[in-house]
MDAnalysis code that builds the backbone (N, CA, C; Angstrom):
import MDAnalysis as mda
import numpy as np

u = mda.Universe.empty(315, n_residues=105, atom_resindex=np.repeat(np.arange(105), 3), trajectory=True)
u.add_TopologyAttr("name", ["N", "CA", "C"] * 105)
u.add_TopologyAttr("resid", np.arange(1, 106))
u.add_TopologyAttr("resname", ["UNK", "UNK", "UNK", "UNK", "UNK", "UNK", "UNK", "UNK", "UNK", "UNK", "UNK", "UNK", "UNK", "UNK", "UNK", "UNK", "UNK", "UNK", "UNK", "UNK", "UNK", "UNK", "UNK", "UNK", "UNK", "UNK", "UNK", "UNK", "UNK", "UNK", "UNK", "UNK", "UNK", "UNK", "UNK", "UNK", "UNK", "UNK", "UNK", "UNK", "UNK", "UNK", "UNK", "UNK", "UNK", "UNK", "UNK", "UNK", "UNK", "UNK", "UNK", "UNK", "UNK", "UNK", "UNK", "UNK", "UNK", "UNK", "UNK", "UNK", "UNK", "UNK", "UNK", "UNK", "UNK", "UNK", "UNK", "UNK", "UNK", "UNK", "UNK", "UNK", "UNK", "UNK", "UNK", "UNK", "UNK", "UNK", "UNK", "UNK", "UNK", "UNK", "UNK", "UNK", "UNK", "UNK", "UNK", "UNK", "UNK", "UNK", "UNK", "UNK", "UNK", "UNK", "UNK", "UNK", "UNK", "UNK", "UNK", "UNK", "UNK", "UNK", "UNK", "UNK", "UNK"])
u.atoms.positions = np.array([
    [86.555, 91.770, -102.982],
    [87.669, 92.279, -103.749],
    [88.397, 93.319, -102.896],
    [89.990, 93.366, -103.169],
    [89.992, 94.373, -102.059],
    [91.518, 95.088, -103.446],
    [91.122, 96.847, -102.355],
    [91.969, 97.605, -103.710],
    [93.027, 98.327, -102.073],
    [94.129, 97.715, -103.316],
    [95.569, 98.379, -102.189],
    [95.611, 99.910, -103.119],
    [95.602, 100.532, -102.084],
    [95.942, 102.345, -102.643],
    [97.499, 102.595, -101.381],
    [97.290, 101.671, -100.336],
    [98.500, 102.194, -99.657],
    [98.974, 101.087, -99.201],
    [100.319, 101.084, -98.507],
    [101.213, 100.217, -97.541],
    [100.312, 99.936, -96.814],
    [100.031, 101.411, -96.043],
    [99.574, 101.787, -95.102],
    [98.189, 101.287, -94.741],
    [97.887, 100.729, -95.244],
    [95.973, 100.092, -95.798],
    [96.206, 98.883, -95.540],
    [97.285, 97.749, -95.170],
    [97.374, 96.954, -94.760],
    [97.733, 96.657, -93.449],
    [97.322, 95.450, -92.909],
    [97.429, 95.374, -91.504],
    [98.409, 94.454, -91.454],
    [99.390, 94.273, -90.484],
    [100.527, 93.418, -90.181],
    [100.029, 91.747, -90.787],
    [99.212, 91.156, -90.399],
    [98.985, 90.029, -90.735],
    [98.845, 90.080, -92.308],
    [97.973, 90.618, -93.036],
    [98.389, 90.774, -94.512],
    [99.664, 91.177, -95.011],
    [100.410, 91.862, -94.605],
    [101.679, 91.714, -94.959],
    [102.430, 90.932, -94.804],
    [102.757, 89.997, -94.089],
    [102.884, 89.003, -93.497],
    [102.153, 87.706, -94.540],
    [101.379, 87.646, -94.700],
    [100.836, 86.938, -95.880],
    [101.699, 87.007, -97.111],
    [101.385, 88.100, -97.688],
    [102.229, 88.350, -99.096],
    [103.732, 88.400, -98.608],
    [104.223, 88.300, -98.057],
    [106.183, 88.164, -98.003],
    [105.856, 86.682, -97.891],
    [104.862, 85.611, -97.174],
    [105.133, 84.191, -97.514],
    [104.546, 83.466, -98.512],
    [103.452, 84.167, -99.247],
    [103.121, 84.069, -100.763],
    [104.654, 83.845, -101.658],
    [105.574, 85.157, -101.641],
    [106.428, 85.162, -102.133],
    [107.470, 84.912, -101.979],
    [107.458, 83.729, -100.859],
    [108.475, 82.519, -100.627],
    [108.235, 81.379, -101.077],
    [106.840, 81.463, -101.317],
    [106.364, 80.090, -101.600],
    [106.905, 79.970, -103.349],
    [106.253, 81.211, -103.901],
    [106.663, 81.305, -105.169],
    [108.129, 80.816, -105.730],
    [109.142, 81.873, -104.950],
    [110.699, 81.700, -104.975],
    [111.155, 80.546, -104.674],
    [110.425, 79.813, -104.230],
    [110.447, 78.339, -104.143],
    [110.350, 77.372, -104.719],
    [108.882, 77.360, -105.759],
    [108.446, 76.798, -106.486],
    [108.582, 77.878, -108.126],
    [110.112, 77.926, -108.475],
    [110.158, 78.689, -109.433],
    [109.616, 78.187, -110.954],
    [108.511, 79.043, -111.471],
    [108.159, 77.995, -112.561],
    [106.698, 77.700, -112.782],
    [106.074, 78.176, -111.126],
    [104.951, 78.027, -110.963],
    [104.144, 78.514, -111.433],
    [102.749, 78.114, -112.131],
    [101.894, 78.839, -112.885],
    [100.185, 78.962, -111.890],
    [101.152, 79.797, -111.335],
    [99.226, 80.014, -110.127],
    [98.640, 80.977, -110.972],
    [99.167, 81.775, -111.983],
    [97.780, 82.216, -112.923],
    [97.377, 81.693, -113.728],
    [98.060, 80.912, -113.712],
    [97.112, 79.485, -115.258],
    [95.635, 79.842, -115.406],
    [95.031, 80.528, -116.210],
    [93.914, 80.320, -116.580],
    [93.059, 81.742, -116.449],
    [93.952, 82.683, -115.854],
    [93.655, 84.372, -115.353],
    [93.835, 85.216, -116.263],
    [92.995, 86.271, -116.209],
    [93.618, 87.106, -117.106],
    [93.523, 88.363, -116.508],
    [93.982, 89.140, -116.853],
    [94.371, 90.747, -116.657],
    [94.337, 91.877, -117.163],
    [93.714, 92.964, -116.841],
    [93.593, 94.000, -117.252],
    [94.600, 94.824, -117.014],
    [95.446, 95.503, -117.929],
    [96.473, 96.544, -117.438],
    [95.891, 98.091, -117.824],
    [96.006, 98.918, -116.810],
    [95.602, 100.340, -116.918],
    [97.125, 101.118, -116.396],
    [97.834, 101.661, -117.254],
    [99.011, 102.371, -116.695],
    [99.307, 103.659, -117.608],
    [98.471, 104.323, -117.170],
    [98.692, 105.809, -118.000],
    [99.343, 107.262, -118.009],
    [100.235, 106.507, -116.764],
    [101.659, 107.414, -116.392],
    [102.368, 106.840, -116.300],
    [102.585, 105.757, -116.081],
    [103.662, 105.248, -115.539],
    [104.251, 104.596, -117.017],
    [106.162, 104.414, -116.857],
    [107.349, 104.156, -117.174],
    [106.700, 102.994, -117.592],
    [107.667, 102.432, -118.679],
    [107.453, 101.237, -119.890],
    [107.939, 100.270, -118.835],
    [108.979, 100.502, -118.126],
    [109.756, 99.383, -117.288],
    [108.485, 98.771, -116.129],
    [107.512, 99.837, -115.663],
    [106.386, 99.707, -114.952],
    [105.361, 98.812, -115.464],
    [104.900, 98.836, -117.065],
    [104.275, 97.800, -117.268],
    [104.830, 96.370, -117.738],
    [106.336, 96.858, -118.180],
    [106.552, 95.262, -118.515],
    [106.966, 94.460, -117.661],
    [107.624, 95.026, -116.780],
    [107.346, 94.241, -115.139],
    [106.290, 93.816, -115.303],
    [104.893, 94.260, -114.609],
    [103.814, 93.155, -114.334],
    [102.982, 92.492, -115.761],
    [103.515, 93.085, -117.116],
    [103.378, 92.298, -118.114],
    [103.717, 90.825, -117.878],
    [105.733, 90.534, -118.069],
    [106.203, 89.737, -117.489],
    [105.848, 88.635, -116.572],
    [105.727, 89.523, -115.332],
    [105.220, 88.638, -113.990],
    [104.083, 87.722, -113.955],
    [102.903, 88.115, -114.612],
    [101.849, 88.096, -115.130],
    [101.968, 86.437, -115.752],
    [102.779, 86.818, -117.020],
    [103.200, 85.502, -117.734],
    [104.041, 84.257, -117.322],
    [105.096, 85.146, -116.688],
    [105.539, 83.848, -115.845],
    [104.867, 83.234, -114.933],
    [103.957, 83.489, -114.149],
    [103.335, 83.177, -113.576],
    [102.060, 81.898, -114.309],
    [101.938, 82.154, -115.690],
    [101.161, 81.559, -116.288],
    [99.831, 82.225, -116.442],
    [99.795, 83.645, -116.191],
    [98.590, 84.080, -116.822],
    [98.379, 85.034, -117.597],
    [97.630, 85.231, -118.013],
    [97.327, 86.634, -119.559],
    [97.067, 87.956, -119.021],
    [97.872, 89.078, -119.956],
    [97.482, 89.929, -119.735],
    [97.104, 90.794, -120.708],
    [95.919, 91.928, -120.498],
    [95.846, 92.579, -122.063],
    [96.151, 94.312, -121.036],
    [96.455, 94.904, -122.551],
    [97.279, 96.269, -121.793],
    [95.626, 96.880, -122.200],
    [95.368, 97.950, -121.329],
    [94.061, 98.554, -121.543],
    [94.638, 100.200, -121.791],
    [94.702, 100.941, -123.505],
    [95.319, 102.026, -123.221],
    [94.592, 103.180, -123.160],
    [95.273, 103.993, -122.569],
    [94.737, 105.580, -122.087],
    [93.734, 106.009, -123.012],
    [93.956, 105.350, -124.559],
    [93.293, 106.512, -125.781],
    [91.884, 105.979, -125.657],
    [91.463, 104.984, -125.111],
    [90.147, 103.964, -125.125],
    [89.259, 105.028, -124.461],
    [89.537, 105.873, -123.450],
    [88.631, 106.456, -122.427],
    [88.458, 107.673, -123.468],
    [88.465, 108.230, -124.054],
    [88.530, 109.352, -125.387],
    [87.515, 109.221, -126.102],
    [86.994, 107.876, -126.116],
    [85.635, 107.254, -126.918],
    [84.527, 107.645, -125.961],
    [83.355, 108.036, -127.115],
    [81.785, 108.164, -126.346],
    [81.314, 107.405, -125.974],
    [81.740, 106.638, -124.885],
    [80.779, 105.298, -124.478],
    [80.697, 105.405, -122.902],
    [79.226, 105.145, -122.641],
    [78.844, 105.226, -120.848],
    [79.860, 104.320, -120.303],
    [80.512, 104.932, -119.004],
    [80.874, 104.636, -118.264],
    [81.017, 103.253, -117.551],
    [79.881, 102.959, -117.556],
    [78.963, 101.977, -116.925],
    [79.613, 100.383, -118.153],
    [79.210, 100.958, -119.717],
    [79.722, 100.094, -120.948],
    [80.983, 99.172, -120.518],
    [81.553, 100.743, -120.346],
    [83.194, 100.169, -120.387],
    [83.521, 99.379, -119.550],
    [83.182, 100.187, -118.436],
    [83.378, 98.726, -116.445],
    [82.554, 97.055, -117.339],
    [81.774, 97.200, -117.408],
    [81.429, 95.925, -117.772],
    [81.949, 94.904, -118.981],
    [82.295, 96.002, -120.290],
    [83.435, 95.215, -121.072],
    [84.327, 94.682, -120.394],
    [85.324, 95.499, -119.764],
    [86.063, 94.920, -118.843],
    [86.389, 94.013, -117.983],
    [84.939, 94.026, -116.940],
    [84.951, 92.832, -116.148],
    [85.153, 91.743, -116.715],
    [83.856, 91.723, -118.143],
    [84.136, 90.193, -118.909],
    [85.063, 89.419, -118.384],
    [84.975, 88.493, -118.292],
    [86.056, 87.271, -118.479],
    [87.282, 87.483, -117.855],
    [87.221, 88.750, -116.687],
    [88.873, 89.108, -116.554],
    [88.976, 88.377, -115.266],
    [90.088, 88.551, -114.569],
    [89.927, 87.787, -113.251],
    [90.747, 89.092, -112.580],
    [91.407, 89.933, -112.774],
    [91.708, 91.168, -112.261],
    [92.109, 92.632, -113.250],
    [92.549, 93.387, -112.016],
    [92.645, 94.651, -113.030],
    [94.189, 95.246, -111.924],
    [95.014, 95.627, -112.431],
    [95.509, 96.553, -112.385],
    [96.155, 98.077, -112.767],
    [96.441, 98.631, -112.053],
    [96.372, 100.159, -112.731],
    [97.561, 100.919, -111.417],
    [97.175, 102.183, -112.022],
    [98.844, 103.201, -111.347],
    [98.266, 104.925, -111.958],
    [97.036, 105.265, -110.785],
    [96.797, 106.571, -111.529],
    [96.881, 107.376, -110.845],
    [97.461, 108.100, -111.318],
    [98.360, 109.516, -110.344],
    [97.115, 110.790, -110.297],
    [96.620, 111.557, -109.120],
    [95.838, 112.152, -109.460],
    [96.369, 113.467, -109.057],
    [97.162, 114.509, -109.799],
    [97.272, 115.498, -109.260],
    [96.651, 117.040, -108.764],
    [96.616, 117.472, -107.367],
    [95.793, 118.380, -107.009],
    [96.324, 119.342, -107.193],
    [96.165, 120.698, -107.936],
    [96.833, 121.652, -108.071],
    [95.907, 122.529, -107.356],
    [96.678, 123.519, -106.790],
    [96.169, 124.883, -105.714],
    [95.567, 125.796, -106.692],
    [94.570, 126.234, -106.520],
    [93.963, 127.623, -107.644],
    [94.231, 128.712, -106.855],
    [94.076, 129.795, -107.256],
    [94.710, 131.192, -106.839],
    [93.464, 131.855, -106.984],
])
């Protein structure tokens, strides 16, 4: 499994990959390469326009997505519970979590 946190975390040949992924797509408009996937959405800062984009994309593409929201982590349940509810049956996860470091004095 691999987790993009940066541009920068990719190497020329993977980039290079995904720009002809997404020719192939723009090509074959219509295409359902997630037929049968489903998705976890975690977006607990980010803009409505942010998840319904890859809501959207998701579907056109032909696969499911369920929104996973912020208030769920608020519940008393191990850690460990939740990762594994999750995994269930999913075939990915995405997310957008901002971690801010503030300076103490």
């Amino acid at each position: 499994m691999m987790h993009l946190l940066s541009l920068k975390d990719l190497t020329r040949p993977q980039i290079m990959k995904i720009f002809s992924l997404a020719d192939k797509l723009a090509l074959h408009n219509g295409s359902k390469i997630l037929k049968g996937k489903t998705f976890i959405l975690f977006f607990p800062h980010t803009s409505i326009r942010t998840r319904l984009t890859f809501e959207k994309g998701i579907k056109d593409l032909g696969g499911e997505s369920t929104l996973f929201p912020s208030e769920t982590l608020d519940k008393e349940e191990k850690l460990e519970d939740v990762i594994q509810y999750i995994q269930t049956g999913l075939t990915g996860s995405l997310s957008d979590i901002r971690i801010s470091l503030k300076s103490r004095n």
